[in-house]
C-alpha positions in Angstrom: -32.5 87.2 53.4 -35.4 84.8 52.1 -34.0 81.8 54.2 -34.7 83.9 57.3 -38.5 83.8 56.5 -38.3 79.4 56.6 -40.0 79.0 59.6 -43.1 81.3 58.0 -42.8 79.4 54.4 -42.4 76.0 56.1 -46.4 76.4 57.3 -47.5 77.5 54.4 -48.3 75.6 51.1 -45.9 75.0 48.2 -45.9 76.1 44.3 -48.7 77.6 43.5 -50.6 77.3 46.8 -47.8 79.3 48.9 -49.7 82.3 50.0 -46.5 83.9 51.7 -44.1 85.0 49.4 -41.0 87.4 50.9 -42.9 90.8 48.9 -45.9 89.7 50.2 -44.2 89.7 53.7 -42.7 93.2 53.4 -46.3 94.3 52.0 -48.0 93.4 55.4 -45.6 95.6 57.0 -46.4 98.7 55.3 -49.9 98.5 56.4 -48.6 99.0 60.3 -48.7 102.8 60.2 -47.6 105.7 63.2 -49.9 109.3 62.3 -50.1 112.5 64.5 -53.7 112.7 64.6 -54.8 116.6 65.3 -58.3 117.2 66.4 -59.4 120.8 67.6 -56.2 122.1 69.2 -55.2 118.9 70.7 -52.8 116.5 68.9 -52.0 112.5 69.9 -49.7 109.8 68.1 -51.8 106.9 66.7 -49.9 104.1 66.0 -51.2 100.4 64.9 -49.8 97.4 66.6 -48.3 94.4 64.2 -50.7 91.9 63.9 -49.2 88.2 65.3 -48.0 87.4 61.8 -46.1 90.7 61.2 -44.5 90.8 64.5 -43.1 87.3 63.4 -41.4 89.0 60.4 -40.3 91.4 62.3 -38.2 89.5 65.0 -37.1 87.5 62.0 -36.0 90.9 60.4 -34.2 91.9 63.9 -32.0 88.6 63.7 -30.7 89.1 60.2 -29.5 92.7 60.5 
């Protein structure tokens, strides 16, 4: 699984400098969130939209499975 994620590790630093570790990955996926949002008697889906970084993992994610 982690060597699907090279292309993201190979831009980022190495040892202690890598920012982008695979949980830190999967983290900035679970702040993409879908609510039902309910104001007075009307009531709308609110989604977020990945950022360019997590739709990367993402289509990475869709190739592996």
């Amino acid at each position: 699984m982690h060597k699907a994620f090279a292309s993201i590790y190979e831009k980022d630093g190495q040892g202690a400098n890598r920012c982008d570790t695979f949980n830190n990955l999967i983290e900035s996926l679970k702040s993409i969130r879908s609510n039902t949002m309910r104001v007075n008697k009307m009531e709308y889906e609110l989604s977020t939209l990945p950022n360019e970084q997590q739709q990367k993992i993402i289509e990475l994610l869709e190739q592996v499975v």
